[in-house]
C-alpha positions in Angstrom: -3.5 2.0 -40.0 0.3 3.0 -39.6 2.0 6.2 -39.5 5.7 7.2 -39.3 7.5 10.4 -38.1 10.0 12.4 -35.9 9.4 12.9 -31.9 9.2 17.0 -32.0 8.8 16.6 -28.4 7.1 14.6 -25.1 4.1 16.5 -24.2 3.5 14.5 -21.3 4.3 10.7 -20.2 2.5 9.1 -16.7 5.0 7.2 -15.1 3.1 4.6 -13.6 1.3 3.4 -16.5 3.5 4.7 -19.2 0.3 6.3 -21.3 2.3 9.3 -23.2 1.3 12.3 -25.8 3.8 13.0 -28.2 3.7 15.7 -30.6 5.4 13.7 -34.2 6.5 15.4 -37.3 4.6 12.5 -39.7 7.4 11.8 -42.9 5.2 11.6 -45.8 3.5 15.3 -45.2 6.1 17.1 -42.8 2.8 18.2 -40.5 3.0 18.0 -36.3 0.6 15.4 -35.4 -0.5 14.6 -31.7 0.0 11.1 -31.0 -1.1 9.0 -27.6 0.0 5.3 -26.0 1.9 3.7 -23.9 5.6 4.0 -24.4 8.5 3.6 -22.5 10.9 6.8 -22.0 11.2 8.6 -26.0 13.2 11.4 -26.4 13.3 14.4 -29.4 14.9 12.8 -32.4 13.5 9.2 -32.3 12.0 8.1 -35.8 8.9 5.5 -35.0 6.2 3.9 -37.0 2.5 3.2 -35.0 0.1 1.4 -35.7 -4.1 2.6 -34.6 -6.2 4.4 -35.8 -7.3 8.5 -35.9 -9.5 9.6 -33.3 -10.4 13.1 -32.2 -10.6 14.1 -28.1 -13.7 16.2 -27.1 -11.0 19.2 -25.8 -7.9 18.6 -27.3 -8.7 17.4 -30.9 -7.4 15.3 -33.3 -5.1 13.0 -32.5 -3.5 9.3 -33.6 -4.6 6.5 -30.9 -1.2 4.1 -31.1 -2.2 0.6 -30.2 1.3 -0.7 -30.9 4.6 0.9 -32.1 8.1 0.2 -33.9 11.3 2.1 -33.5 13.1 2.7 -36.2 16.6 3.5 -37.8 17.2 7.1 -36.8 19.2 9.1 -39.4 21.9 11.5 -39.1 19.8 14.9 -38.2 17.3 13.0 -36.0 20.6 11.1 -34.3 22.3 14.3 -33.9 18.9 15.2 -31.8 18.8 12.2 -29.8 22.5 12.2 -28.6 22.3 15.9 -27.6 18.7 15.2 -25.9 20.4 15.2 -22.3 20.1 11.5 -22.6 24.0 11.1 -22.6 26.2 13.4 -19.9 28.5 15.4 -21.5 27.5 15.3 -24.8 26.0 18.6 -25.7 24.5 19.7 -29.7 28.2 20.5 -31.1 29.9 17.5 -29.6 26.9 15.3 -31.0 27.2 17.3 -34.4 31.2 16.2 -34.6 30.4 12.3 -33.7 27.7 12.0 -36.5 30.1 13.5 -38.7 33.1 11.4 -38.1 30.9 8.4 -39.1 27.2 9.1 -40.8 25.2 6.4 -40.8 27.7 3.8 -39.5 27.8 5.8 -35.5 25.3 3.7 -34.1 26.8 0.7 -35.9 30.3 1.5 -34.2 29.1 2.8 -30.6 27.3 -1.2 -30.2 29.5 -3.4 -31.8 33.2 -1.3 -32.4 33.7 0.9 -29.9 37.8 0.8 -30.3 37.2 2.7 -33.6 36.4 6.0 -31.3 39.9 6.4 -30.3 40.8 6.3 -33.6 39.2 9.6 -34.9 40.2 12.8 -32.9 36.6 14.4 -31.9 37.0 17.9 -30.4 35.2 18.5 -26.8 35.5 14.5 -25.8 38.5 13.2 -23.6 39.3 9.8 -23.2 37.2 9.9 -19.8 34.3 11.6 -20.8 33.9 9.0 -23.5 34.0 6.2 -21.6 31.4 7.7 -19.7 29.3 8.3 -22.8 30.0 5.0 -24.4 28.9 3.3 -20.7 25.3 5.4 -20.6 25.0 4.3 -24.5 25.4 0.8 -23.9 23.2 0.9 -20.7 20.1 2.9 -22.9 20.5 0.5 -25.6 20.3 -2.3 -23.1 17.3 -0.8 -21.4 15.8 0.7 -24.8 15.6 -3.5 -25.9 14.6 -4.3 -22.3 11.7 -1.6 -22.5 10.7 -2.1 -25.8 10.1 -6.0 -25.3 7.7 -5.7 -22.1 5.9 -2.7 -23.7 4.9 -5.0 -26.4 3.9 -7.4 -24.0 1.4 -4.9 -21.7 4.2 -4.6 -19.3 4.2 -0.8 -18.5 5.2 2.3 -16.8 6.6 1.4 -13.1 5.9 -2.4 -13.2 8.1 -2.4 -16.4 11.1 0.0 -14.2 10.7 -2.3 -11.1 11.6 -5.4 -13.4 14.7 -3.7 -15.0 15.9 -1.9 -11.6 15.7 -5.6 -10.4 17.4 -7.9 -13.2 18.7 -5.3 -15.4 20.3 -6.8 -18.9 18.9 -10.2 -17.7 15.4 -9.1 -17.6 14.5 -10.5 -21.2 16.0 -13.8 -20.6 14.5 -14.1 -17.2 11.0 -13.8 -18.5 11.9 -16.2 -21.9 12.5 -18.8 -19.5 9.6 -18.4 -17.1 7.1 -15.7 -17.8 5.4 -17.1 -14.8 8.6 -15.3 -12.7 6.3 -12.3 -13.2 3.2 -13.1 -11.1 5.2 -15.5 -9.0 7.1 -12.6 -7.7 4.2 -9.8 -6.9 5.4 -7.5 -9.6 1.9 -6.1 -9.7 0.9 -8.9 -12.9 -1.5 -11.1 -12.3 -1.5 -14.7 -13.1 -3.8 -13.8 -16.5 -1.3 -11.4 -17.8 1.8 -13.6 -16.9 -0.2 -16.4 -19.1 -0.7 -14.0 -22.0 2.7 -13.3 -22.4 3.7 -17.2 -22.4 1.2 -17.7 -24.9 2.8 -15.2 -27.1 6.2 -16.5 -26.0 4.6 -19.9 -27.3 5.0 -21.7 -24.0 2.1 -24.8 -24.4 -0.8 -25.0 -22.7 -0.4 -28.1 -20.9 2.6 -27.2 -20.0 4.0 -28.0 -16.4 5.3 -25.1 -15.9 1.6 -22.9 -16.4 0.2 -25.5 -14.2 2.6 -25.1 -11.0 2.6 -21.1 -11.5 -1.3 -21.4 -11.6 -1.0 -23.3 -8.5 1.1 -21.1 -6.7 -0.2 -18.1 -7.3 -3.8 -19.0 -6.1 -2.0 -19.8 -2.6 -0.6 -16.0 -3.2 -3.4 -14.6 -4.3 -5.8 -16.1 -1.8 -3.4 -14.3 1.0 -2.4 -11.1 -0.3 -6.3 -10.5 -1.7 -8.3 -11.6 0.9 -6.0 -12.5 4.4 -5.9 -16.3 4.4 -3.2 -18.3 5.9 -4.1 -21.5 3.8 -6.5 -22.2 1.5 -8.5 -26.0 1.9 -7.1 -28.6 -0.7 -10.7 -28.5 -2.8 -10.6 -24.6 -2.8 -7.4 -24.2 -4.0 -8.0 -26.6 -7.1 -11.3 -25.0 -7.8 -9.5 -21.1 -7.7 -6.9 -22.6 -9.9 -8.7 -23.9 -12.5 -10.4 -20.7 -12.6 -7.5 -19.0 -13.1 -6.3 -21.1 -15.8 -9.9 -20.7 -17.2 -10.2 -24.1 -17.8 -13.5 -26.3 -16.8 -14.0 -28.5 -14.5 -15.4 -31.4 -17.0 -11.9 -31.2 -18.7 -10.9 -34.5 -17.4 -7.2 -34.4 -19.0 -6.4 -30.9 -17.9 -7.5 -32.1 -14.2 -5.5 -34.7 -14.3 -2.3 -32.4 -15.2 -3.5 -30.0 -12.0 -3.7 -33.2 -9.8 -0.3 -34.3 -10.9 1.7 -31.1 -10.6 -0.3 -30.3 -7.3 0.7 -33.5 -5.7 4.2 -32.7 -7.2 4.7 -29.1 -5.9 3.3 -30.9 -1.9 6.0 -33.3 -2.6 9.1 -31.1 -3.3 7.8 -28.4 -0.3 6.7 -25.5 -2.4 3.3 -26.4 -1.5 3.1 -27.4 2.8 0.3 -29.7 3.1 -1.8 -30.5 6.9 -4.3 -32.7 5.9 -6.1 -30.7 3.3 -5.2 -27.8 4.6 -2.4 -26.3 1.9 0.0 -23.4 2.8 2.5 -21.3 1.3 5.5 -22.6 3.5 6.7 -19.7 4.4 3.5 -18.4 5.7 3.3 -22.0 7.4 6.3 -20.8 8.9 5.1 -18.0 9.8 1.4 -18.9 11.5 4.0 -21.4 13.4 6.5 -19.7 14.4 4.0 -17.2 16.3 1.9 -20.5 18.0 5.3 -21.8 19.1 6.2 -18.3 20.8 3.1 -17.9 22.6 3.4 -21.4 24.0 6.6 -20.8 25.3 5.4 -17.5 26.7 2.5 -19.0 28.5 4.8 -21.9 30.0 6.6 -19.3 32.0 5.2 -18.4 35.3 3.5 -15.1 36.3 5.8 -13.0 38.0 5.3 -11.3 41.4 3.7 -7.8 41.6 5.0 -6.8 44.7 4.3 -3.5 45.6 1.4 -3.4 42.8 -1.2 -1.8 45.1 0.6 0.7 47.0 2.2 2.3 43.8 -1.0 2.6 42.2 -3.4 4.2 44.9 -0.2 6.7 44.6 -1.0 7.6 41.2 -5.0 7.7 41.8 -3.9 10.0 44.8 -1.8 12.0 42.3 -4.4 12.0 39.5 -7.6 12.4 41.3 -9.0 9.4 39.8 -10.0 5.6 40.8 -9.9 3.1 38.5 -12.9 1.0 38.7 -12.3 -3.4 39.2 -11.7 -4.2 35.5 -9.5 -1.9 34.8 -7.5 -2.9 37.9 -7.5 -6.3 37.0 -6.3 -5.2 33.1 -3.2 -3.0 34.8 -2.2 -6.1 37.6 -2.6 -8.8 34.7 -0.4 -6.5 32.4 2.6 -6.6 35.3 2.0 -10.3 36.2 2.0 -12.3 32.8 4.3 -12.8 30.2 1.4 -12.7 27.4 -1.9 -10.8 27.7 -4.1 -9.0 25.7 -6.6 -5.8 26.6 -9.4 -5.4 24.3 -12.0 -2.9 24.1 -13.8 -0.6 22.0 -13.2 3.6 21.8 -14.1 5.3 25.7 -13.7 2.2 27.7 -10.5 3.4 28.9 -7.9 1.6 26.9 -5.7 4.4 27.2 -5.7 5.2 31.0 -5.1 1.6 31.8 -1.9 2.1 29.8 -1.2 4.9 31.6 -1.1 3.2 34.8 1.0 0.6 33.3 3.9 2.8 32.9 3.5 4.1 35.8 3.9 1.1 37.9 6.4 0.1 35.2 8.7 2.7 36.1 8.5 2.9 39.8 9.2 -0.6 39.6 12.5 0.6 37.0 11.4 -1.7 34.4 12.4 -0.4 30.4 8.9 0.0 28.4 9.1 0.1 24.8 5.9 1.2 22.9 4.8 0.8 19.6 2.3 0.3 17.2 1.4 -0.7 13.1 1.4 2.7 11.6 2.7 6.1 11.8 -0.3 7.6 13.0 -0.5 5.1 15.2 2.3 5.3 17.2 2.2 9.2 17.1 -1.1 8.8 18.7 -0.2 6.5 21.0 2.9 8.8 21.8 0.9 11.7 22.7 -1.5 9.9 24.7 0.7 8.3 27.0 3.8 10.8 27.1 6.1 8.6 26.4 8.3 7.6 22.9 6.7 4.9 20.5 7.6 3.6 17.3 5.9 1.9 14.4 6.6 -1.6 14.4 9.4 -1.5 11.7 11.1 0.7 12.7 10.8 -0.5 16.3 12.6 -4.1 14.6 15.0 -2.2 12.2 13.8 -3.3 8.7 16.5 -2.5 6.8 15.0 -0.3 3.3 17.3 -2.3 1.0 17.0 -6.1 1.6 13.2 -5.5 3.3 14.4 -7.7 6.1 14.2 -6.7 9.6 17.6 -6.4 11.7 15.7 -7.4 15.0 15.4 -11.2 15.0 15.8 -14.2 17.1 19.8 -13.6 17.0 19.4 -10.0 17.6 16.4 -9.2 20.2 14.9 -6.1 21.5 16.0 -5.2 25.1 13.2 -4.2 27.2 11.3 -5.7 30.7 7.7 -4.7 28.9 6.5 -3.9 25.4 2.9 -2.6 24.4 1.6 -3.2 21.3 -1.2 -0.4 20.5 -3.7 -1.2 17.8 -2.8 -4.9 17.4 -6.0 -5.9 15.4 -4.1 -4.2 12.3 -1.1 -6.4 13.1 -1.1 -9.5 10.4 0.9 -13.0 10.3 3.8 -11.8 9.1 4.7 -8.9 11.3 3.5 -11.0 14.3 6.0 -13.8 13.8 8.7 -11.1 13.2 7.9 -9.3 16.1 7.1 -12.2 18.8 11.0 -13.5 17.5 12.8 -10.2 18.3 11.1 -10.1 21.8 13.4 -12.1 24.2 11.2 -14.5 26.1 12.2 -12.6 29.6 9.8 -9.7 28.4 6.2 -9.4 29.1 4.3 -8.3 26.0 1.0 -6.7 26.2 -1.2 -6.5 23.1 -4.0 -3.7 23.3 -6.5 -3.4 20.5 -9.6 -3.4 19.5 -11.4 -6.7 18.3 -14.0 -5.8 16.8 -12.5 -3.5 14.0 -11.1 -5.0 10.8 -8.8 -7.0 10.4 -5.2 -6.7 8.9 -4.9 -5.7 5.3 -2.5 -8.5 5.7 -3.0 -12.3 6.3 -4.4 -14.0 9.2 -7.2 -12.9 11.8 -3.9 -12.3 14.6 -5.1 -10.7 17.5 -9.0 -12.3 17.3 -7.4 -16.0 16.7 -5.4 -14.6 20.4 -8.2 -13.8 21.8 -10.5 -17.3 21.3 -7.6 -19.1 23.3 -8.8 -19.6 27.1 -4.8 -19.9 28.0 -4.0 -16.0 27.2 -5.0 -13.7 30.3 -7.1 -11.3 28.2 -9.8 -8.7 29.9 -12.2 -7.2 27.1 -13.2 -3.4 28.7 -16.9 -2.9 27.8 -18.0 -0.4 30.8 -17.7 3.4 28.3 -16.5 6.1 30.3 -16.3 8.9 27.2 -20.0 8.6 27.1 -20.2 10.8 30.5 -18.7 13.5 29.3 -21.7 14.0 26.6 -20.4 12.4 23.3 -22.6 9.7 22.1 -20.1 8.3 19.5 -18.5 5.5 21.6 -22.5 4.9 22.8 -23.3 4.4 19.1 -20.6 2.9 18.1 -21.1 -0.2 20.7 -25.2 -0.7 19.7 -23.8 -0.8 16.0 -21.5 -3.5 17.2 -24.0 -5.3 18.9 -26.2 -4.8 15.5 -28.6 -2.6 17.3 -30.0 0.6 15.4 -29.9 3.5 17.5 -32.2 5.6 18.7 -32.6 8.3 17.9 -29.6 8.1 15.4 -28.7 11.8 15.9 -27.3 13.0 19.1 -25.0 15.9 20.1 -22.1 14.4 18.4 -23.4 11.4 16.1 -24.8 13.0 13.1 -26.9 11.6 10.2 -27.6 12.8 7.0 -29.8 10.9 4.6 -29.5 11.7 0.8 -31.5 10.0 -2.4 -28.6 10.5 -5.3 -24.2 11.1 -5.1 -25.0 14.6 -6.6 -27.2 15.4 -3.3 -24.8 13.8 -1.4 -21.9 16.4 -3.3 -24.0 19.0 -2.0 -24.1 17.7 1.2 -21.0 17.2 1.5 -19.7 20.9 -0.3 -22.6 22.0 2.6 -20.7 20.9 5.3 -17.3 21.4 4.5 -18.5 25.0 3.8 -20.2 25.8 7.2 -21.3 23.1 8.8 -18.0 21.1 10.3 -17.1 24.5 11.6 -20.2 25.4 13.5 -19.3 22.2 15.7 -15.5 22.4 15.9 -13.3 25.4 15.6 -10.7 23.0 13.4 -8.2 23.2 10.4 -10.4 21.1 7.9 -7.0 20.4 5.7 -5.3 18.8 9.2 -8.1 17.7 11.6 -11.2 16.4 9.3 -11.1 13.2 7.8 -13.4 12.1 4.6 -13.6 8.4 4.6 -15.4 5.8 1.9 -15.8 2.1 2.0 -13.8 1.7 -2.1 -11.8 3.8 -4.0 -13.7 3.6 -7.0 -17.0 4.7 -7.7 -19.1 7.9 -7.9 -18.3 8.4 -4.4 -15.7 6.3 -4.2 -12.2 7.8 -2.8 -11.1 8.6 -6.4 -13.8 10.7 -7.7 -14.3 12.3 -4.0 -10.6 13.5 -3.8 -10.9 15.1 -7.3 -14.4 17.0 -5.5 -12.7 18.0 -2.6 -9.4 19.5 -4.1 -11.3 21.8 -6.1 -13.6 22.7 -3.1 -10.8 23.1 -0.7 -7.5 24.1 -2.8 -9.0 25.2 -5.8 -7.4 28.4 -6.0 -3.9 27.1 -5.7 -1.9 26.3 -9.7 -2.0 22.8 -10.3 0.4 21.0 -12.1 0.2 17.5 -13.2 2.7 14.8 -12.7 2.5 11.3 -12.3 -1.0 11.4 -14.1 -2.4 13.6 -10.8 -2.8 17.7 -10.5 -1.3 18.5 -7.7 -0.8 22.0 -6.2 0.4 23.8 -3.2 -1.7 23.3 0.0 -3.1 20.0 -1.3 -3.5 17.3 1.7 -2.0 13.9 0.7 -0.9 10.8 2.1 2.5 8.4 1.9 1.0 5.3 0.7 4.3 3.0 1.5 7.0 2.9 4.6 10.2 5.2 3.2 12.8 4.4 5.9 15.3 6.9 4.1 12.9 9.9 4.3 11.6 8.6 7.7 7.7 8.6 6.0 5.8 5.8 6.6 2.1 4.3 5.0 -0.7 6.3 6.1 1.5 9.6 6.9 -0.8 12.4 6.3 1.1 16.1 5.3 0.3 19.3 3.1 2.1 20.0 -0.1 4.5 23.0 0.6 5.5 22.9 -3.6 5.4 22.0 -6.4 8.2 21.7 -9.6 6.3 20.7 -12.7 10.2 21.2 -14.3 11.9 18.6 -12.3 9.1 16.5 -11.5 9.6 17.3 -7.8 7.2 18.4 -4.8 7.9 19.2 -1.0 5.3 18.1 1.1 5.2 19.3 4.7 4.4 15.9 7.6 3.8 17.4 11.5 7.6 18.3 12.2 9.6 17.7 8.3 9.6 18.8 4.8 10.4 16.1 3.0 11.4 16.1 -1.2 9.9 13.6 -3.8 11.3 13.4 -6.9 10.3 11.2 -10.3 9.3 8.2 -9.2 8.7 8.9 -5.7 6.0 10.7 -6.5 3.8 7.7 -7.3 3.8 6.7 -3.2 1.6 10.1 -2.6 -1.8 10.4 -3.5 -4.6 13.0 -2.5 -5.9 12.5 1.4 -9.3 14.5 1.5 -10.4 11.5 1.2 -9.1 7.9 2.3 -10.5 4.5 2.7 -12.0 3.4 5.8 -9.1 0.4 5.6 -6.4 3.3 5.6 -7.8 5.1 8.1 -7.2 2.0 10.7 -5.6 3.4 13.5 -5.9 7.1 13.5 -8.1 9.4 15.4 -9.2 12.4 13.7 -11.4 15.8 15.7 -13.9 15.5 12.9 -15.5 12.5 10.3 -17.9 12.2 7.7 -18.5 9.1 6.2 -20.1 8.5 3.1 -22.0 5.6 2.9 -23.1 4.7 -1.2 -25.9 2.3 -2.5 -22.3 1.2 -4.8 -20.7 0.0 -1.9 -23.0 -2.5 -1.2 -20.5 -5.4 -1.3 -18.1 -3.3 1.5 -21.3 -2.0 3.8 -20.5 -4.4 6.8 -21.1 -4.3 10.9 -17.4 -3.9 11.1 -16.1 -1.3 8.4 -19.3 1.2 9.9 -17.8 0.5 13.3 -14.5 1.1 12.3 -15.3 4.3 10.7 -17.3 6.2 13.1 -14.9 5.1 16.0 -12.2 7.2 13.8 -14.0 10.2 15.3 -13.2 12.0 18.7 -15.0 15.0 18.7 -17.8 15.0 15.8 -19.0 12.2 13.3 -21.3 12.8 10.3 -22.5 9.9 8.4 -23.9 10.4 5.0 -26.6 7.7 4.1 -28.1 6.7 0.6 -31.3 5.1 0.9 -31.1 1.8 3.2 -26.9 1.4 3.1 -26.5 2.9 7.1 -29.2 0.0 7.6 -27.9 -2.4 5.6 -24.5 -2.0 7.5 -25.7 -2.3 10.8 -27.5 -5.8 10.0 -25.0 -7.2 7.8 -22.4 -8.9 9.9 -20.8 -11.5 8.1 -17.9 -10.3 6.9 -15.5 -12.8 5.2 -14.2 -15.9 7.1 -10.2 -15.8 6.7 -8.7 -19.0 6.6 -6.6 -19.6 9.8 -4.9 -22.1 12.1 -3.7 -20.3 14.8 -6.3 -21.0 17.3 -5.9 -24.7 16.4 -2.1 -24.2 17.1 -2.5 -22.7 19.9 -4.5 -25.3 21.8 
């Protein structure tokens, strides 16, 4: 079914997936109709025809469902609207009034094709500047307009479809005419099955070469990015491929096209082949390039510790404390190799060792630099050991508009000793960059926890270190938190071992059965309400944390954020932008590094406001307000609750952890460790029937294709 009308206005538009209400003036009957999709940017004015069907909504009423839409010809009144819509700077109502009467129908017409014929007509309000300025932003919406329109048609919407026209502008159509394949080759958030779609439509063959290699190349991508391998195996990566060209195996023809163009993307080095062992080269490079580092490290000799002994019985003296013969032996291996590693899980005394590092470090006037993944991270690590630390990027200096990082081999750090806090979070990538910017005089000490997850990213980095006999390493197991009454670090190690224990409850490890996710609401809505605070005299917006094994879910982090808001900030006026309601005193988190705003991925602040207007909101982070505008916007979301993934790295007063019978593909030994060991004062885990259980016993978590450890012996 197709309508047509007149935008009376844009009720609302979500930026990130373009889905848009309009409110239309329909031609044939002159009524407003409401009118939903996904469109790019409309203004006032527009005259389109769309094509769906009628449909009414359960609150708002009738409306037209648009499944697909046409713009067309606008005429003089509803042009009149558009140029005045604030589309075009400088040109207000009157000054639009005098250009569509200087030439009607034919204005469009002249402002693409026969610009010249401007000068010759005298138009009141516009000098000669102010219309090249106008003519400019015309001829860049018209180009964008086309650009829009032709990847809104093809599913491309909302930021994916900005990202592309930010990046190749007026070439953007082209681009994609000659390889629609560009779009999953190069991350822009489309998967290999949409990039094909579009070919199809674009007629591209199915046998073509082209599908073939981009199939190929994106299972190498895919496989990494997805699910942390360096390489896939030669059989596996044919099988995912063929998958993702949904093509069968029995297809003897199309194999034989897969075989060829496989054997032709090894030859030509888009494909790095060891055996059957297949690589993306540049993470071959990568996985390499960190081997090759080490080795070199570990060919140096240890260096001499003189005066090891007598400057640290000076800081037991000044401290009152002894440390015991394995934390000894961490400290003198830290100041007598030029590549260790201390590993350990929470209370074992990670922290004091470090402590006594820097101490020795700087009676010995050796420069220490400190740093570690994340924000929190290094904040944490900064308090603990009273002394600066950066996150990783910013410790190399990635520069926010080529994504490269300004610390490299020609351009190293300067520094006798760097620690690396929470190195199990640390992935290929940012390993090779960082081992390169370190000059080989340095000692670096990586200190982390093994038996946490492992990098969002690629590779298996710090437990790959850690299986190769050459790298002094000492793994701290003694836990000395447990003496001062808290039975999480206690817990937390049986768990690891896969040992229930007994009893589960204790003075600080809590556990809370429930049959249903609406029990486990209440529960939840229980001890928000009274029961955190009976424990801990805390701010629950700053020092609890809610954490979930998935987003989705009925209790996954989605559907639990939206619970919590209202629970915790539902008095404050919500506005809604960007497709979320957000409202003053809301607790959200940066969800990607901002090096001009100085915000990084897994920053945690408090909204100070919000500007529904100007699609703008402050949010407050520890010592900054920082402004989002537009776009921006869309690297916030709500922080009540957060994955256990995200939460990697941070220490937090008070937990609860919500463990779902729908998370049973995530309940694993090492996520429930990682969780609880999140807590420093009180933990509560909330249990539907058997999932705690089923955590504890379940430790095979997914093997991650790597070669380091091979490399590295």
């Amino acid at each position: 079914m197709q309508i047509q009308g007149t935008i009376k206005n844009v009720t609302y538009q979500n930026p990130a997936n373009g889905f848009t209400v309009l409110k239309v003036v329909i031609s044939d009957t002159g009524k407003v109709a409401v009118v939903t999709g996904n469109f790019p940017a409309l203004t006032p004015g527009e005259n389109l025809r769309f094509e769906g069907e009628w449909g009414r909504h359960p609150k708002f009423g009738e409306q037209f469902k648009a499944s697909g839409f046409e713009i067309l010809k606008t005429g003089n009144s509803n042009l009149r609207d558009y140029l005045a819509s604030g589309l075009f700077r400088g040109i207000g109502p009157k000054t639009a009034e005098r250009l569509v009467e200087a030439f009607g129908d034919a204005l469009p017409e002249v402002l693409d094709n026969h610009p010249e014929k401007l000068s010759e007509v005298k138009i009141k309000g516009i000098t000669p500047k102010k219309m090249a300025e106008f003519l400019a932003s015309w001829q860049e919406a018209r180009l964008s307009r086309e650009t829009m329109l032709f990847l809104y048609s093809h599913g491309i919407v909302g930021s994916t479809a900005k990202r592309l026209w930010s990046t190749y502008g007026e070439d953007t159509i082209p681009k994609i005419k000659e390889n629609p394949y560009l779009l999953c080759e190069e991350v822009w958030g489309i998967g290999f099955a949409s990039a094909d779609e579009i070919a199809m439509k674009l007629g591209l063959p199915k046998d073509s070469p082209m599908r073939f290699q981009a199939a190929l190349l994106y299972s190498l991508q895919e496989s990494s990015f997805n699910e942390g391998h360096v390489y896939l195996p030669k059989d596996a990566l044919l099988d995912r491929t063929l998958k993702n060209l949904r093509i069968d195996s029995f297809d003897d023809d199309a194999v034989q096209i897969l075989m060829e163009q496989f054997e032709g993307l090894c030859k030509n080095g888009r494909i790095t082949r060891v055996g059957d062992d297949c690589f993306y080269p540049s993470m071959f490079r990568a996985e390499d390039s960190v081997a090759r580092n080490i080795a070199l490290r570990l060919q140096r000799n240890t260096l001499p510790t003189e005066g090891f002994e007598q400057y640290l019985v000076s800081w037991e003296r000044e401290h009152k404390f002894s440390f015991d013969p394995v934390q000894r032996q961490a400290i003198q291996m830290a100041l007598s190799h030029k590549f260790s590693i201390v590993t350990g899980g929470p209370g074992t005394g990670k922290t004091t060792i470090l402590k006594g590092i820097l101490h020795l470090a700087n009676q010995m006037g050796e420069s220490v630099l400190l740093a570690a993944p994340t924000g929190r991270a290094a904040k944490r690590m900064e308090s603990l050991c009273g002394a600066p630390a950066k996150t990783l990027h910013r410790l190399l200096e990635m520069d926010p508009v080529s994504k490269k990082f300004n610390r490299n081999v020609g351009n190293q750090l300067h520094c006798d000793l760097l620690i690396v806090d929470e190195f199990s979070m640390v992935d290929t990538w940012l390993a090779s960059s960082l081992l390169e910017a370190v000059s080989l005089r340095a000692r670096i000490l990586l200190v982390g926890d093994a038996d946490q997850l492992p990098s969002v990213g690629p590779g298996n980095v710090l437990n790959d270190l850690l299986q190769c006999p050459k790298i002094p390493s000492v793994r701290l197991q003694h836990i000395f938190r447990q003496a001062s009454g808290n039975d999480i670090a206690d817990k937390a190690a049986k768990i690891n071992q896969g040992i229930m224990p007994a009893p589960i409850d204790g003075p600080n490890f809590h556990f809370m059965p429930y049959e249903t996710p609406e029990e486990a609401l209440g529960i939840l809505q229980q001890l928000i309400t009274t029961g955190v605070r009976s424990k801990l005299d805390i701010d629950l917006k700053s020092d609890l944390q809610i954490l979930a094994p998935m987003r989705k879910g009925p209790l996954g982090v989605f559907e639990l954020n939206q619970f919590l808001q209202r629970l915790m900030n539902g008095s404050a006026q919500k506005f809604k932008i960007g497709g979320t309601e957000w409202g003053a005193g809301d607790r959200v988190m940066q969800t990607t590094n901002n090096y001009d705003k100085n915000v990084f991925n897994g920053d945690v602040g408090i909204v100070f406001n919000v500007k529904k207007d100007k699609s703008a909101m402050t949010v407050f982070f520890d010592d900054k307000t920082v402004d989002y505008e537009g776009d921006e916007i869309e690297d916030l979301q709500l922080a009540y609750a957060c994955t256990i993934h995200k939460s990697q790295g941070s220490e937090y007063p008070a937990v609860i952890v919500i463990l779902d019978s729908s998370h049973y593909v995530m309940l694993q030994r090492n996520l429930l460790y990682t969780a609880i060991t999140r807590a420093k004062g009180h933990v509560w885990v909330l249990s539907a029937p058997g999932a705690f259980h089923q955590a504890v016993r379940n430790n095979r978590s997914t093997r991650r294709f790597t070669r380091l450890k091979e490399r590295l012996s």
